[in-house]
C-alpha positions as CSV (number, residue, x, y, z in Angstrom):
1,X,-16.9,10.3,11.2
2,X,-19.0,12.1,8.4
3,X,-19.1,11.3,4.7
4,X,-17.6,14.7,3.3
5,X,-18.6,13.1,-0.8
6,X,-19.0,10.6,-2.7
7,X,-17.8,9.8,-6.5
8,X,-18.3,6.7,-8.6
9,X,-15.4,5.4,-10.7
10,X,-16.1,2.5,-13.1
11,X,-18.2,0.2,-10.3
12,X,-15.9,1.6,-7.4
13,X,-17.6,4.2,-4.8
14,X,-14.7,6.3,-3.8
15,X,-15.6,8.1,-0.5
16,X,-14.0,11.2,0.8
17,X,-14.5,11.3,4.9
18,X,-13.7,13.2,7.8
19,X,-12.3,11.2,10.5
20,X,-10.7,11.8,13.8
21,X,-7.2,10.3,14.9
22,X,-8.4,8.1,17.7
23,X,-11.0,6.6,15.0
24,X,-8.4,6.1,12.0
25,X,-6.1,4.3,15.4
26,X,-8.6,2.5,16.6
27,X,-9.0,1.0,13.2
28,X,-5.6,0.4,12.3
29,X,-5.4,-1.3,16.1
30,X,-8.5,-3.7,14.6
31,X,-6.6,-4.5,11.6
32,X,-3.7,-5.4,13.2
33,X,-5.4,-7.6,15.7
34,X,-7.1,-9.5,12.8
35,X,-3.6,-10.0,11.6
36,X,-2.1,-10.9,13.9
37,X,-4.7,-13.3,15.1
38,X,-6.8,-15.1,12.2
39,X,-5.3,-17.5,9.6
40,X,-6.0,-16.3,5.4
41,X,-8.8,-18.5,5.6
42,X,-10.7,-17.1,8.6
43,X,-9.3,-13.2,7.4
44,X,-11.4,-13.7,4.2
45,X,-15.0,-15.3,5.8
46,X,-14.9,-12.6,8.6
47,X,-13.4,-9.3,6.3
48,X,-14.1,-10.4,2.6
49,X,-10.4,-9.3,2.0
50,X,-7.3,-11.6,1.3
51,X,-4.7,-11.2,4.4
52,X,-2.4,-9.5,1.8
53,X,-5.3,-6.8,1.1
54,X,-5.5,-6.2,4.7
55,X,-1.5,-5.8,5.2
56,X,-1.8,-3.4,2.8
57,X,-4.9,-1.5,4.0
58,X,-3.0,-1.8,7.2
59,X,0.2,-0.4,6.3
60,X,-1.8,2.7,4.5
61,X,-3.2,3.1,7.8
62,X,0.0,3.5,9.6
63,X,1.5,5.4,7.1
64,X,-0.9,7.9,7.5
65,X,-0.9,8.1,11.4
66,X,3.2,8.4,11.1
67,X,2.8,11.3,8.2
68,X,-0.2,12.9,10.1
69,X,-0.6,12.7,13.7
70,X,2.0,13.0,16.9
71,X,0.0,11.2,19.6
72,X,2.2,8.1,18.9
73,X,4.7,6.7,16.6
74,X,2.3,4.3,14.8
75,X,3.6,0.6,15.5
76,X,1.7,-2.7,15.0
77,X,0.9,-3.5,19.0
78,X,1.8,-6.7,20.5
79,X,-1.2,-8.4,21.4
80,X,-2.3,-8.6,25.3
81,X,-1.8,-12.1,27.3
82,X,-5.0,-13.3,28.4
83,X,-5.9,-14.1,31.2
84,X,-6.8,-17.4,32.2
């Protein structure tokens, strides 16, 4: 991942990056787990974001891997059974 620019608007960096697919899946994949695992409460202490921030920072994400990529149809994953 690189860092092609950055640009400050009001007190918001905005940040224009070059990433690869498997990194942009990989995070939507953590995002996903996070929802899928972690009440509001715990979302906010661990990501500083309200669960409905992340949905949405989520669903950009799979957006994007739908409109831009063709190593998979992006789907939320179903979590994996642990073991016990």
């Amino acid at each position: 991942m690189e860092i092609l620019n950055v640009i400050e608007v009001a007190s918001v960096k905005l940040m224009e990056i070059e990433i690869s697919e498997d990194e942009l899946d990989v995070y939507e994949s953590c995002l996903n787990y996070v929802l899928q695992n972690c009440s509001p409460r715990e979302i906010e202490y661990i990501c500083g974001a309200t669960k409905d921030e992340l949905e949405g920072m989520q669903e950009n994400l799979t957006a994007l891997l739908r409109k831009y990529t063709d190593i998979r149809e992006a789907t939320i994953k179903q979590p994996l059974a642990h073991a016990h």
